[in-house]
C-alpha positions as protocol buffer text, in pm:
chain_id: "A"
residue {
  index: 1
  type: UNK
  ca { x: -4703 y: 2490 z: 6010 }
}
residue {
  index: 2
  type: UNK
  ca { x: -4862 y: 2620 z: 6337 }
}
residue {
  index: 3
  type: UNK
  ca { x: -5194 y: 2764 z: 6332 }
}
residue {
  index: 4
  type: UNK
  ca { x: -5257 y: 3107 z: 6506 }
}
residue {
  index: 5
  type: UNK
  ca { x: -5341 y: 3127 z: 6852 }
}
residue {
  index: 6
  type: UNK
  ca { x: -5733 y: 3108 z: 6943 }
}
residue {
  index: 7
  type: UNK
  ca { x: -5855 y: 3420 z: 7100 }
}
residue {
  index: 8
  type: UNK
  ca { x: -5989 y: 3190 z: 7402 }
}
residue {
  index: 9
  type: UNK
  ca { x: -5850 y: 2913 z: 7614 }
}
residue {
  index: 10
  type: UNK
  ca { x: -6053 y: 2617 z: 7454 }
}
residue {
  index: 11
  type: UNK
  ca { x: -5978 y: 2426 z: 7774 }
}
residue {
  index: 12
  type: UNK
  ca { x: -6134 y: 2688 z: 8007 }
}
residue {
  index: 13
  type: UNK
  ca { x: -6440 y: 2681 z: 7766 }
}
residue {
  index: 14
  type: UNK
  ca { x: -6460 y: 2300 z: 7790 }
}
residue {
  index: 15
  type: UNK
  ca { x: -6418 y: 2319 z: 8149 }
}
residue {
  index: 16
  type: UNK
  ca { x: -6760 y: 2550 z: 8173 }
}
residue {
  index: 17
  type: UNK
  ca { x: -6893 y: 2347 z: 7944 }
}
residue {
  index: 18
  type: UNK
  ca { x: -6841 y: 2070 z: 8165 }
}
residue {
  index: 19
  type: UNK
  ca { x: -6951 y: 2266 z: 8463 }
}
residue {
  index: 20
  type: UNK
  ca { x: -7308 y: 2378 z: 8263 }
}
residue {
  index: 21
  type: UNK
  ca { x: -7379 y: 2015 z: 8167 }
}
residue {
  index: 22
  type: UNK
  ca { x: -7391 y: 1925 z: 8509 }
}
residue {
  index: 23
  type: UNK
  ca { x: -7035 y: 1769 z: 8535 }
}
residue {
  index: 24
  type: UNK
  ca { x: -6898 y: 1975 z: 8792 }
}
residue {
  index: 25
  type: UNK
  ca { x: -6748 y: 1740 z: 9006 }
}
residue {
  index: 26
  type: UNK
  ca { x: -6526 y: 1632 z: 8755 }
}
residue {
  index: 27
  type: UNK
  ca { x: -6465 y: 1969 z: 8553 }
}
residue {
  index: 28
  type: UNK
  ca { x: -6097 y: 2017 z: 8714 }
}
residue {
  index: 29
  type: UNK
  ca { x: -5973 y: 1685 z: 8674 }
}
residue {
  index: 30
  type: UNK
  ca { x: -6141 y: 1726 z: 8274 }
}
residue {
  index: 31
  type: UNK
  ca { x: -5959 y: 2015 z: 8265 }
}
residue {
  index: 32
  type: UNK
  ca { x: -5640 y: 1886 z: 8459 }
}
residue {
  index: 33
  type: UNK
  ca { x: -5580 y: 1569 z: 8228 }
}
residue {
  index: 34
  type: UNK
  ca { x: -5685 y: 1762 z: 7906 }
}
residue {
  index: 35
  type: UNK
  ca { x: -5438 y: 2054 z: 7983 }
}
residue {
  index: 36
  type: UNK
  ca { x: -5161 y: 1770 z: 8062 }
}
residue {
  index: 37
  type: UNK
  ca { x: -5234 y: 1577 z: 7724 }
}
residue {
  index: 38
  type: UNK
  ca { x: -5186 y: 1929 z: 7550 }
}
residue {
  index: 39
  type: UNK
  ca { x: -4875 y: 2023 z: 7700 }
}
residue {
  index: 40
  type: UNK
  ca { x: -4767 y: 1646 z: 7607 }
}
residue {
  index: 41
  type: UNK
  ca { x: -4839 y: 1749 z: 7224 }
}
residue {
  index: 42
  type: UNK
  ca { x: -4662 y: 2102 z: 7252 }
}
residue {
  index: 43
  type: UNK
  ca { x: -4382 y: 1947 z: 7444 }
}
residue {
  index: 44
  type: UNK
  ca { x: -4324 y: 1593 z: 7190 }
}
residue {
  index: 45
  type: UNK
  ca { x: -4347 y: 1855 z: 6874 }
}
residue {
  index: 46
  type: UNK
  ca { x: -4056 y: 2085 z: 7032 }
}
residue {
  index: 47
  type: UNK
  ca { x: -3838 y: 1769 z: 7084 }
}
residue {
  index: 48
  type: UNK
  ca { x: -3964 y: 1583 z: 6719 }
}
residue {
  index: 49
  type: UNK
  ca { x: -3870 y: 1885 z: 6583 }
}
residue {
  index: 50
  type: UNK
  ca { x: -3474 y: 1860 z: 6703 }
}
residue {
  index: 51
  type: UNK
  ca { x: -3441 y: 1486 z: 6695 }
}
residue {
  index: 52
  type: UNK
  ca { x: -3622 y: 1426 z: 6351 }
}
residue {
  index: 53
  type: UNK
  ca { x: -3318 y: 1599 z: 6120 }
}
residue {
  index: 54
  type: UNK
  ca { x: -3133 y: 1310 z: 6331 }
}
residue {
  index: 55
  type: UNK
  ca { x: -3342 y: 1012 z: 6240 }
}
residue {
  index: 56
  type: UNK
  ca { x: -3425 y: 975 z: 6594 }
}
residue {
  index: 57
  type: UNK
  ca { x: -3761 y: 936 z: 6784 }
}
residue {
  index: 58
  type: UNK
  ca { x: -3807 y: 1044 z: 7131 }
}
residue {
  index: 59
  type: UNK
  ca { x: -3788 y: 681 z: 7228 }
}
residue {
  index: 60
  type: UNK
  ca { x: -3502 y: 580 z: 7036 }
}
residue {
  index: 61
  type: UNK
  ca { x: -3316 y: 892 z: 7131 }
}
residue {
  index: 62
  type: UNK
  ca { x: -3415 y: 760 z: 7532 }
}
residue {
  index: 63
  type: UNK
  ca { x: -3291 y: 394 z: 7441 }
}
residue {
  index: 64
  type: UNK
  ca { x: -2953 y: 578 z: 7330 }
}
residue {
  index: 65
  type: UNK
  ca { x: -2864 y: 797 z: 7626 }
}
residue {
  index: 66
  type: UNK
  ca { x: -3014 y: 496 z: 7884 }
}
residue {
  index: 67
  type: UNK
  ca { x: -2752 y: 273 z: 7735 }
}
residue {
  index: 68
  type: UNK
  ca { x: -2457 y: 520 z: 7709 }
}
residue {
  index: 69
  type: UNK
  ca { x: -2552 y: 606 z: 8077 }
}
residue {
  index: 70
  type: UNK
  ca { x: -2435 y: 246 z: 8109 }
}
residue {
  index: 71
  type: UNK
  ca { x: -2109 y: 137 z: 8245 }
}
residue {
  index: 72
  type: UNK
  ca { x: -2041 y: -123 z: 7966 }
}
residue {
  index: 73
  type: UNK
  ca { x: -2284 y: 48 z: 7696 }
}
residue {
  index: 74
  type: UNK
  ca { x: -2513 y: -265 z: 7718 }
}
residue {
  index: 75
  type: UNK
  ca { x: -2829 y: -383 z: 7851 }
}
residue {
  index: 76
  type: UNK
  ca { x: -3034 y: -693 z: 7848 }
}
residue {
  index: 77
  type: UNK
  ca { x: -3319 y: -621 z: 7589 }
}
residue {
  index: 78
  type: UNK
  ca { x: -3593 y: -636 z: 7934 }
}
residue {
  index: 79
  type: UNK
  ca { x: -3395 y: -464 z: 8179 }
}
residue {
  index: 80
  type: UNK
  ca { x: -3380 y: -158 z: 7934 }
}
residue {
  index: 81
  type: UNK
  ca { x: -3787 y: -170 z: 7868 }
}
residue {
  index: 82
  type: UNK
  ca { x: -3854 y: -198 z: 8237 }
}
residue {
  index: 83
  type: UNK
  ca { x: -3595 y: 154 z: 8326 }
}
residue {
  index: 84
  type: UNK
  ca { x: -3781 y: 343 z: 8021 }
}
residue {
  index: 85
  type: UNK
  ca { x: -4100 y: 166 z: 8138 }
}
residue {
  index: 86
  type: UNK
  ca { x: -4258 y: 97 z: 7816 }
}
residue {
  index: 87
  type: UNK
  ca { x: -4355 y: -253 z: 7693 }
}
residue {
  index: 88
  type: UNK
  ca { x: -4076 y: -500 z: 7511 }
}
residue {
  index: 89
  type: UNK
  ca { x: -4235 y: -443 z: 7182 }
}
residue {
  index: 90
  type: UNK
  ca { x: -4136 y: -95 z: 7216 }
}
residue {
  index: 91
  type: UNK
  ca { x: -3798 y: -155 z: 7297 }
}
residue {
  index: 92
  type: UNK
  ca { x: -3730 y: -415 z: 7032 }
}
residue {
  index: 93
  type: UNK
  ca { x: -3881 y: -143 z: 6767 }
}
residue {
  index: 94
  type: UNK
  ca { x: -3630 y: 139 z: 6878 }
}
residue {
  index: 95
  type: UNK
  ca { x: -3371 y: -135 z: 6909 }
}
residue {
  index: 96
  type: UNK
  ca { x: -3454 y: -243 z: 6555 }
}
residue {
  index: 97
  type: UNK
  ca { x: -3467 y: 84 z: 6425 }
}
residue {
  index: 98
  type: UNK
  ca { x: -3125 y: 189 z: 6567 }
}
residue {
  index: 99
  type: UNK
  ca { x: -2969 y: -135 z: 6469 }
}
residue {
  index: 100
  type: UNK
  ca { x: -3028 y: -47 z: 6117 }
}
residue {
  index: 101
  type: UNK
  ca { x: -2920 y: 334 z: 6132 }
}
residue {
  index: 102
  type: UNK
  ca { x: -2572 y: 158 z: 6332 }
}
residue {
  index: 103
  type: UNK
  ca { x: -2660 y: 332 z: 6636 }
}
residue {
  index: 104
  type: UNK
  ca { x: -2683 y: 5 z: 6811 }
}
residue {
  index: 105
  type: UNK
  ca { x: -2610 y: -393 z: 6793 }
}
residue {
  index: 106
  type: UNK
  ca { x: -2749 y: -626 z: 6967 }
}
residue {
  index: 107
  type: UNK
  ca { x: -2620 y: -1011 z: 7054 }
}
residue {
  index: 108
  type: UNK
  ca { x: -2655 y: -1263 z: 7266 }
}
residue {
  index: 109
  type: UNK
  ca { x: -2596 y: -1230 z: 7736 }
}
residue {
  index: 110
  type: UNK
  ca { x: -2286 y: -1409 z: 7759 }
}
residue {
  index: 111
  type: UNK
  ca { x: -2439 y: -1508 z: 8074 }
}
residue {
  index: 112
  type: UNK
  ca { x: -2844 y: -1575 z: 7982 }
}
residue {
  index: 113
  type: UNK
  ca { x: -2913 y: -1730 z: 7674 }
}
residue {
  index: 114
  type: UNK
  ca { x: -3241 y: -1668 z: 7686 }
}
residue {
  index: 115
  type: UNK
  ca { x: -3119 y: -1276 z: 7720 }
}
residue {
  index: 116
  type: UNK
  ca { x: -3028 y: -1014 z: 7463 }
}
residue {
  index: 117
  type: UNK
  ca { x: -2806 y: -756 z: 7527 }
}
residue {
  index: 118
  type: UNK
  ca { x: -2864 y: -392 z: 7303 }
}
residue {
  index: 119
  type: UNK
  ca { x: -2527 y: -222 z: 7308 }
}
residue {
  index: 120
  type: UNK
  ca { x: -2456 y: 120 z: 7152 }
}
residue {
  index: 121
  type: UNK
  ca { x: -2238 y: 165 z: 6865 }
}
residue {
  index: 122
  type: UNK
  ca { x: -1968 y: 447 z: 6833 }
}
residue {
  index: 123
  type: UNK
  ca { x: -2193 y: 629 z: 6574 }
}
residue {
  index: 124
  type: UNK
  ca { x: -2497 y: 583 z: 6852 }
}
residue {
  index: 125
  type: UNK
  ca { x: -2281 y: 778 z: 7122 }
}
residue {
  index: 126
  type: UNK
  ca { x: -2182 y: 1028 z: 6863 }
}
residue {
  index: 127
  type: UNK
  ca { x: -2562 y: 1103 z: 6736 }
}
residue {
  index: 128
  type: UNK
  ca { x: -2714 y: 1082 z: 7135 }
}
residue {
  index: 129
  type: UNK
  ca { x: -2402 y: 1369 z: 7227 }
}
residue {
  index: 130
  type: UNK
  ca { x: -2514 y: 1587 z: 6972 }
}
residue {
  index: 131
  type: UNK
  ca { x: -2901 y: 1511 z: 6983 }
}
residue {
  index: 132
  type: UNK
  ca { x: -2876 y: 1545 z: 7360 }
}
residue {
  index: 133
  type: UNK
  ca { x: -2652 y: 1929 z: 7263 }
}
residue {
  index: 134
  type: UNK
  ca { x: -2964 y: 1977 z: 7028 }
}
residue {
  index: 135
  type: UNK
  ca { x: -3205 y: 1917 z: 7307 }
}
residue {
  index: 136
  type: UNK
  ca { x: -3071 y: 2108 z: 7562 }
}
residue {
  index: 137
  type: UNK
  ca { x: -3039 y: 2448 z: 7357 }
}
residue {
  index: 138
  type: UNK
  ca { x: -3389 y: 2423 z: 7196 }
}
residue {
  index: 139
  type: UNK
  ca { x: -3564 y: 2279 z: 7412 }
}
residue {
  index: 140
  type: UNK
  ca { x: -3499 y: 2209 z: 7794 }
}
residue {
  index: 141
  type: UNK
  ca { x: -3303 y: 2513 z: 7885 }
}
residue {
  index: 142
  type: UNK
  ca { x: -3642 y: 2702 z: 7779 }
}
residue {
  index: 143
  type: UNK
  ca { x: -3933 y: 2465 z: 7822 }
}
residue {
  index: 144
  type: UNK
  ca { x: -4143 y: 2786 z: 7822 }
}
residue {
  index: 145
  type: UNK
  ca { x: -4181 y: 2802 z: 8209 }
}
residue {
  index: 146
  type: UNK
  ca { x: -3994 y: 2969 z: 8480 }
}
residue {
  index: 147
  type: UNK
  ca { x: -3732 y: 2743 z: 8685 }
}
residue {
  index: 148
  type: UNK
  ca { x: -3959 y: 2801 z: 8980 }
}
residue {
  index: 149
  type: UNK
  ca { x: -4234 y: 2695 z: 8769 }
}
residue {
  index: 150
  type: UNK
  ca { x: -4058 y: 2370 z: 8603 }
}
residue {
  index: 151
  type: UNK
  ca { x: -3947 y: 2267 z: 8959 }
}
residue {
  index: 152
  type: UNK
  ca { x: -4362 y: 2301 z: 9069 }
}
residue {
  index: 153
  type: UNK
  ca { x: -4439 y: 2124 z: 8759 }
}
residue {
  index: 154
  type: UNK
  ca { x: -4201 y: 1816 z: 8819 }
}
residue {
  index: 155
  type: UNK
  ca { x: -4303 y: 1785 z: 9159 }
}
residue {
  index: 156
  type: UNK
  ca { x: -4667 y: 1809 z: 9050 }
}
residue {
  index: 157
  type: UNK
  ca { x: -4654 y: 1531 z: 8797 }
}
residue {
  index: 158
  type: UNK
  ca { x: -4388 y: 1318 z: 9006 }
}
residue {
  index: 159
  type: UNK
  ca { x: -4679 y: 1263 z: 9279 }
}
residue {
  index: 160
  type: UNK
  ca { x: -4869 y: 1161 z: 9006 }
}
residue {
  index: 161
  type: UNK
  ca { x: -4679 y: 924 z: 8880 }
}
residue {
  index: 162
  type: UNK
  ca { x: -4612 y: 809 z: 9225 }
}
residue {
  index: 163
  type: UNK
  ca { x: -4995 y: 757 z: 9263 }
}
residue {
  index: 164
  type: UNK
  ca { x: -4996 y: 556 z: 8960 }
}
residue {
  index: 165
  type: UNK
  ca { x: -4724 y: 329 z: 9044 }
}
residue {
  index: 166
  type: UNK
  ca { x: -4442 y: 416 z: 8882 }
}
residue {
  index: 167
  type: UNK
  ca { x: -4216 y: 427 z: 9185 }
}
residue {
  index: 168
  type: UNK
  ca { x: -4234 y: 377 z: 9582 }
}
């Protein structure tokens, strides 16, 4: 159910707010992380909304297509956290999770017995193909922004990920 929308940009108001209270110096930045957590919220209930009918989170739909963008299907358990950069407990949830749908198996590294390997299942490639179909006609071929403004937006938040590390 969405709510209708507010005759004022609440984010604008907080960022005179901010201004009025004496925080001006950090007003834009208020305003710049707020507006980015927002989008975040619009942007994750576009994409729950497609992948939920599937069984599939965000992250477990990630885990799929990182692992059928594999050459053998597999990965060792912490090689696959550190490409989606997210903690091991996070993969081994949406590991879990799509073991028990049959999206997924996973056994031991012939090579590293210390290692796991998580290897998509027929059924996983079959549900990431058409979740991925899903995704791309309801949600990233419109993401609600020009191409000229998507392209602005990716470079945007790539230097900010650069700034926080996530890449060289």
């Amino acid at each position: 159910m969405s709510t209708p929308p507010l005759p004022v940009d609440p984010i604008a108001e907080a960022t005179r707010q901010w201004r009025a209270h004496g925080w001006g110096d950090a007003a834009d930045g208020m305003a710049a992380v707020t507006s980015v957590m927002r989008a975040q919220a619009i942007v994750l209930a576009r994409v729950e909304e497609v992948l939920r009918p599937l069984g599939l989170s965000f992250a477990r739909y990630e885990l799929l297509m990182l692992l059928s963008f594999t050459r053998s299907g597999a990965l060792p358990m912490a090689r696959a956290g550190a490409l989606l950069q997210v903690h091991p407990a996070s993969v081994t949830n949406a590991a879990t999770r799509l073991e028990a749908a049959g999206f997924v198996r996973r056994r031991p590294h012939p090579d590293d017995g210390r290692a796991v390997l998580v290897e998509i299942t027929a059924e996983g490639r079959a549900v990431a193909a058409r979740a991925t179909d899903e995704l791309n006609d309801g949600v990233f071929r419109r993401p609600g922004l020009t191409g000229e403004q998507v392209q602005t937006l990716v470079d945007v938040i790539r230097e900010l990920r650069r700034d926080a590390g996530d890449f060289t």
